[in-house]
C-alpha positions in Angstrom: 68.0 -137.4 97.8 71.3 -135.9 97.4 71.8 -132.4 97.0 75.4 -131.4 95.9 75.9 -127.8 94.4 79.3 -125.8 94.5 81.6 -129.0 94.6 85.2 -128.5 94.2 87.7 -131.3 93.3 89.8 -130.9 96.3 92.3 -133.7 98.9 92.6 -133.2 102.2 95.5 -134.7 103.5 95.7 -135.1 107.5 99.4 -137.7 108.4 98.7 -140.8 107.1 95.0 -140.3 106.3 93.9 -138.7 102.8 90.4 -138.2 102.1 89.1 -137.4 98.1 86.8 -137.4 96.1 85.4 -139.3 93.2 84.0 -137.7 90.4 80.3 -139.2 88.8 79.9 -138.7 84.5 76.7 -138.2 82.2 76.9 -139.0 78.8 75.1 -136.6 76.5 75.6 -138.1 73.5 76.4 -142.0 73.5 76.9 -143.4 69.4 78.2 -147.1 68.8 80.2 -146.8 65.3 80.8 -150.8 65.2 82.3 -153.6 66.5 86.4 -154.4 66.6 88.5 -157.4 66.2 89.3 -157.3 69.7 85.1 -157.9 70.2 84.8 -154.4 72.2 82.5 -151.9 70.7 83.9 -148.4 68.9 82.4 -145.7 71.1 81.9 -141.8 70.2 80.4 -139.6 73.3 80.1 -136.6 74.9 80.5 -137.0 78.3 80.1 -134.1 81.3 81.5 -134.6 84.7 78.8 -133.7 87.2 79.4 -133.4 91.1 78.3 -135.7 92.7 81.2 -137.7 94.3 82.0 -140.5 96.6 84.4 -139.8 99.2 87.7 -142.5 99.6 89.3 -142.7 102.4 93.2 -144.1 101.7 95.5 -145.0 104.8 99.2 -145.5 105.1 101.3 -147.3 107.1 104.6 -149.2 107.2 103.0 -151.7 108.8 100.0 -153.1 106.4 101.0 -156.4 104.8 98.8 -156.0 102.1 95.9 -153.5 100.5 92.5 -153.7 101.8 89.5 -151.8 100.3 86.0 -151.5 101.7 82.4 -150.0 101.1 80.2 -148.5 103.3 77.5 -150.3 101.1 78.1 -154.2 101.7 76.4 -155.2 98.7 79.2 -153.2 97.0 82.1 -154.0 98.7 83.4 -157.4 95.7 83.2 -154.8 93.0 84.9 -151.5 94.4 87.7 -154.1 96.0 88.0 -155.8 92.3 88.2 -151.6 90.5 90.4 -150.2 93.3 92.6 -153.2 93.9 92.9 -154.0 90.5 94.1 -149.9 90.5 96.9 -150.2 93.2 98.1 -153.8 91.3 98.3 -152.3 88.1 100.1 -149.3 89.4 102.4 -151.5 91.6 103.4 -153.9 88.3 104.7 -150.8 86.4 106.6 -148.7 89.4 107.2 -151.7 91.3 106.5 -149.8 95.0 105.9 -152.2 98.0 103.7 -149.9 100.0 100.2 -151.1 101.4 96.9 -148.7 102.3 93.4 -149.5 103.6 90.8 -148.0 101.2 87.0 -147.4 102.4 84.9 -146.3 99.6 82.0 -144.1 101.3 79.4 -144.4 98.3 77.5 -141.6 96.8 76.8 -142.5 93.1 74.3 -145.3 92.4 75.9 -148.3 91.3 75.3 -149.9 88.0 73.5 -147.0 86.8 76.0 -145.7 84.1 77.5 -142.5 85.7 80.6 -144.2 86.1 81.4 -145.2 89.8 83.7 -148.0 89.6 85.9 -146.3 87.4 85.9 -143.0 88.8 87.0 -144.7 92.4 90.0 -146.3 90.3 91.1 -143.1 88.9 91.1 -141.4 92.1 93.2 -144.4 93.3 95.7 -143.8 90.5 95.9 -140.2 90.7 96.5 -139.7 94.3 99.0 -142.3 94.8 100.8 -141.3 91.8 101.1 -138.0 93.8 101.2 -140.2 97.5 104.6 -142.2 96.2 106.2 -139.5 94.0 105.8 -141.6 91.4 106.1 -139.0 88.6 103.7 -140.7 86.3 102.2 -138.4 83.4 98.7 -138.3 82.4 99.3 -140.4 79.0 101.5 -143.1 81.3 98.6 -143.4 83.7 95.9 -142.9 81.1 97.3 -146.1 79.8 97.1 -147.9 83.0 93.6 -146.8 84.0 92.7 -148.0 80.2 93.7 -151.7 81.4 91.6 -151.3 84.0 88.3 -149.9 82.6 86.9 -148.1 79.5 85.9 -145.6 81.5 89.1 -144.5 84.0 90.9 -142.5 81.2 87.8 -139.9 81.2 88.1 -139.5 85.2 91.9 -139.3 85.0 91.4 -135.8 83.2 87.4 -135.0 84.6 86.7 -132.2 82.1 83.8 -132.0 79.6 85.1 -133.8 76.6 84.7 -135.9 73.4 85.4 -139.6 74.1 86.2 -142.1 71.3 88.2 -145.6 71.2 86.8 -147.8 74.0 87.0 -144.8 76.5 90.6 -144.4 76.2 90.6 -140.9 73.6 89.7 -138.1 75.3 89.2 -134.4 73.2 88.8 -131.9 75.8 85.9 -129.8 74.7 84.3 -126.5 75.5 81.0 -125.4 77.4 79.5 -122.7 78.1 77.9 -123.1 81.0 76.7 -125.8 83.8 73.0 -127.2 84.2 71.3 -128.3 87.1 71.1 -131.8 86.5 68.2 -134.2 88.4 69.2 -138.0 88.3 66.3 -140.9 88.5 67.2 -144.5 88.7 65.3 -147.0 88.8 65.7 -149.3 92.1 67.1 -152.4 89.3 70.2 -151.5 87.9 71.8 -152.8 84.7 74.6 -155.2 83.6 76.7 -153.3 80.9 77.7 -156.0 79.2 74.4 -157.7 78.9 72.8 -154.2 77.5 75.6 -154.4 74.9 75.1 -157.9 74.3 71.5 -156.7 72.5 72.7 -153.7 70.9 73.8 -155.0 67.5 69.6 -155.7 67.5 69.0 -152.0 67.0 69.8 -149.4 64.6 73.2 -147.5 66.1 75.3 -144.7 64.9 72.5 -142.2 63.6 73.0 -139.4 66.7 74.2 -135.9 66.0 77.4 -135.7 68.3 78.7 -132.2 66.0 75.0 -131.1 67.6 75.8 -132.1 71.0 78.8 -130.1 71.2 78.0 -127.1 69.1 75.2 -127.2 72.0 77.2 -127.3 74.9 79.8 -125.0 73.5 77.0 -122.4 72.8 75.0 -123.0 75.7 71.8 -123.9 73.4 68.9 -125.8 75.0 66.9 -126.1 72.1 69.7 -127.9 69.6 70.7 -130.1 72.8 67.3 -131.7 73.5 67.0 -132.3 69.4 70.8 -133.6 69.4 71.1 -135.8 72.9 70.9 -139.3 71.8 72.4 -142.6 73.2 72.6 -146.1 71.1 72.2 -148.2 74.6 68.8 -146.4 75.5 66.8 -149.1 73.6 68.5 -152.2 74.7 68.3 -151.0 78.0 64.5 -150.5 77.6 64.3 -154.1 76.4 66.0 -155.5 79.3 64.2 -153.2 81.7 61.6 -151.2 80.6 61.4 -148.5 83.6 63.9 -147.0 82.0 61.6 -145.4 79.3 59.1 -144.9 81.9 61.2 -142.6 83.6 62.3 -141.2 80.4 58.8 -140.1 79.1 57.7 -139.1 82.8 60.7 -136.6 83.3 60.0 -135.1 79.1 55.9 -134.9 80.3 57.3 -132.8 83.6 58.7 -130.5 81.0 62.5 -131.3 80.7 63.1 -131.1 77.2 66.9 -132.0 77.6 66.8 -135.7 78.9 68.1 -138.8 78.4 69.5 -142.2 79.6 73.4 -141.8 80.7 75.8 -145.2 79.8 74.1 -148.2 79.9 71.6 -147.2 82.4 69.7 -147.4 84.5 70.0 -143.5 85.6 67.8 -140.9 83.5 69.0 -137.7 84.1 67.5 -134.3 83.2 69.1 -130.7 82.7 67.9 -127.3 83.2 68.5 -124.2 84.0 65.7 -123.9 86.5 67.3 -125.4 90.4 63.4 -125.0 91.8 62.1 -127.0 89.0 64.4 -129.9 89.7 64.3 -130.0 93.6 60.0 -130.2 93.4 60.5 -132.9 90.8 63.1 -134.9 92.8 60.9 -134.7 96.0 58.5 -136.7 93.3 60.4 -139.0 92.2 62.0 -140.0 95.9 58.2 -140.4 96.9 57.4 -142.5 94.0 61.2 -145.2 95.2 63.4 -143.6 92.7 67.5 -143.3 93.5 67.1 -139.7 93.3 70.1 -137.3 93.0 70.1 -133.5 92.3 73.7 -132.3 91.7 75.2 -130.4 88.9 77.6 -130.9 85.8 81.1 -129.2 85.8 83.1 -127.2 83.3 
């Protein structure tokens, strides 16, 4: 279990060694409005940062003939190097530097689990050697980068609470009132995103109240949230792995009224206002073999 409170985004920067860190999401509100020409879903959520964070370690040198990224989780290691390298390279074709780094990825948020690891780990990439290189990149120039990269990077470029539309790539900054304690289950099995969207089209989509969601969060209301929070992936997931609602109805008979599945799963997460309530239940869940994670969103 992984108890993160009182966060702050910060780099620490010590010669040639910068350490930062990486930023997880929930989605409070997760609608599919369709499907494009170019065969990617149209997206409309309400997405919160929250705090928990990997930590990246990036080196410099003159000397390093090419990029290398690793994981302190082996298992992990193919996909981080695919998101982070893929980051560098796609920085690199547009600013055309030559410089090299060795990236090690110390992992904290549960992998396919929907809060968003991969591509918070390429933001960060983007975002600190945009500031590393001097390359004077704005936030629409890399926006567009991290877009190329992932449907999710544009959200972790900017990390504020905000209204996501597009793919990922439209980001409306929005307003909250205040920050929840926020307990995350997963289930040990994770799930594939595109195989959770490949069955969505079987189920009814498009119905949620996102104008709920954020008058919600904007006026700190629990009661509206828990009848508003709603996310279009939550039954395919079930189909595929049915743990998820499990977890879902366990967490709602504990007495969280405000939870939901984030992404494409498999992470449940629940909010409160109570930080007692959430640490007993996420000493039950890590004795039942739950990813547990108690952390909190940000404003």
């Amino acid at each position: 279990m992984k108890l993160l409170i009182g966060v702050v985004a910060s780099t620490i920067t010590h010669a040639n060694n910068m350490i930062i860190k990486s930023f997880a999401k929930i989605n409070v509100s997760l609608l599919v409005k369709g499907l494009r020409d170019d065969g990617y879903h149209q997206l409309e959520m309400v997405t919160l940062p929250i705090e928990l964070h990997d930590i990246i370690e990036i080196q410099t040198s003159p000397y390093f003939y090419t990029t290398f990224v690793t994981c302190d989780d082996v298992a992990l290691s193919k996909v981080h190097h695919n998101l982070c390298a893929k980051a560098v390279e796609a920085l690199r074709k547009v600013y055309g530097f030559k410089d090299n780094f060795n990236i090690h990825i110390h992992k904290e948020i549960p992998f396919a689990a929907g809060l968003g690891g991969g591509s918070s780990n390429a933001a960060a990439i983007l975002l600190t050697l945009n500031n590393l290189l001097h390359l004077r990149a704005s936030l629409d120039e890399l926006n567009t980068i991290g877009a190329s990269i992932g449907a999710d990077v544009p959200f972790f470029l900017h990390n504020r609470p905000a209204l996501v539309t597009g793919i990922g790539e439209n980001n409306q900054p929005i307003n909250v009132k205040k920050s929840y304690n926020c307990l995350i289950v997963k289930p040990t099995t994770g799930l594939s995103t595109k195989e959770v969207f490949s069955h969505v089209d079987e189920f009814p989509c498009g119905e949620g109240n996102t104008a709920g969601v954020i008058e919600a969060l904007e006026k700190g209301d629990d009661e509206l949230l828990a009848n508003s929070i709603h996310n279009d992936l939550y039954r395919p997931a079930c189909l595929l792995l049915p743990e998820v609602e499990e977890v879902v109805s366990s967490l709602k008979n504990d007495g969280f009224p405000v939870v939901s599945m984030t992404g494409s799963g498999s992470c449940v997460f629940a909010l409160s206002d109570n930080p007692k309530k959430c640490k007993e239940y996420a000493k039950k869940y890590e004795k039942l073999g739950y990813v547990v994670a108690l952390t909190r969103t940000m404003r």
